[in-house]
C-alpha positions as CSV (number, residue, x, y, z in Angstrom):
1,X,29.9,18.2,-8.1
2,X,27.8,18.3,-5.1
3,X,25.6,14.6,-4.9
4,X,23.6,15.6,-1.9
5,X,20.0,16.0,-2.5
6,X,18.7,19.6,-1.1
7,X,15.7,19.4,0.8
8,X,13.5,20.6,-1.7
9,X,15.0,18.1,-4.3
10,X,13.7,15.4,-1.7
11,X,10.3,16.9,-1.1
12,X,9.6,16.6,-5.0
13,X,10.9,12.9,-4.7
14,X,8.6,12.2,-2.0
15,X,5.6,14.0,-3.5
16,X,6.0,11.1,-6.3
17,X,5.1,8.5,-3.8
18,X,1.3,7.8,-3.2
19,X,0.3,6.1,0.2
20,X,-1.2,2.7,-0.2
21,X,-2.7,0.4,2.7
22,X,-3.2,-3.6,2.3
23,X,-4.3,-6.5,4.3
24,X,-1.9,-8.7,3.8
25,X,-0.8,-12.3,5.5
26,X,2.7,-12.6,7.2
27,X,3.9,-15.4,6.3
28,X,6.7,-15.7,8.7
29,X,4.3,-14.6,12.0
30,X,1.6,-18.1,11.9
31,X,-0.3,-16.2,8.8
32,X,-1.8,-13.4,10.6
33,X,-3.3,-11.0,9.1
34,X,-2.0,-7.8,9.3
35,X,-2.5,-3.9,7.6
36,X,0.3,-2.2,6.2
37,X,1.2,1.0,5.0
38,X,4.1,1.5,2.0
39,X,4.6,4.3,-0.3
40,X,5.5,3.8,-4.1
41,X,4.8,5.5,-7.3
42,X,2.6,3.0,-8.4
43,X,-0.3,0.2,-6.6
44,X,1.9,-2.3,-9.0
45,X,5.9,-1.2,-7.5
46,X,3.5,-1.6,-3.8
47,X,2.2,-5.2,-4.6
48,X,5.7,-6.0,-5.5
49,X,7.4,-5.0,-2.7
50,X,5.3,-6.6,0.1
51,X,5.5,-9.7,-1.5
52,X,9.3,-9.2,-1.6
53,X,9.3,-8.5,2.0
54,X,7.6,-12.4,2.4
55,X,3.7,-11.1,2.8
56,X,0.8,-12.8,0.7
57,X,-0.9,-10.4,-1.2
58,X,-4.7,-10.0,-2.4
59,X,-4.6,-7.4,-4.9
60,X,-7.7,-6.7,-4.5
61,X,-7.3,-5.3,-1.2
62,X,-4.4,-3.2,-1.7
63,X,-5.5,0.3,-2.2
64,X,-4.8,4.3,-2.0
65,X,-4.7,5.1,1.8
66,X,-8.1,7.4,1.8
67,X,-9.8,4.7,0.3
68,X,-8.4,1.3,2.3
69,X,-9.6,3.8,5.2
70,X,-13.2,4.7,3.8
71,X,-13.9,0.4,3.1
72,X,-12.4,-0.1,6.7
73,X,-14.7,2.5,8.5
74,X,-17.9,2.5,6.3
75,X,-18.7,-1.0,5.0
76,X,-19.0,-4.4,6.3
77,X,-16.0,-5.2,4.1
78,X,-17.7,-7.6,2.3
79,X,-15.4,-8.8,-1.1
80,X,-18.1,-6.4,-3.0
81,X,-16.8,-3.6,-1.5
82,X,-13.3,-4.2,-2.3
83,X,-14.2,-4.5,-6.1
84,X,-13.5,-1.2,-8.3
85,X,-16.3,-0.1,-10.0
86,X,-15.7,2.1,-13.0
């Protein structure tokens, strides 16, 4: 039995994976702040695995790439802006 994935077998797996961008603080670098990028299924698996890797998380401002980018370039990012309104 062959337990290599092909490459389309890992395309689908990555397709799975949505791109999320927080400001987080490092913890171990004098509490800077700092944007990251981390791709999981879910904004929930992506909270939980920066605060794994020793960042301080706001949940609030951890969201989908295109829209981290759209509060970054076309707002004041005031703590309105990071608020989702339904």
């Amino acid at each position: 039995m062959n337990t290599q994935l092909t490459e389309i077998e890992e395309m689908r797996i990555e397709l799975k994976h949505i791109a999320y961008k927080a400001i987080v603080t490092d913890k171990f670098n004098d509490n800077k702040k700092i944007i990251v990028e981390i791709y999981q299924r879910t904004k929930k698996d992506a909270i939980r695995d920066l605060r794994g890797n020793g960042y301080a998380v706001n949940v609030m401002k951890v969201k989908k790439a295109p829209v981290f980018d759209y509060i970054m370039n076309n707002t004041n990012c005031e703590s309105w802006d990071w608020k989702e309104n339904n």
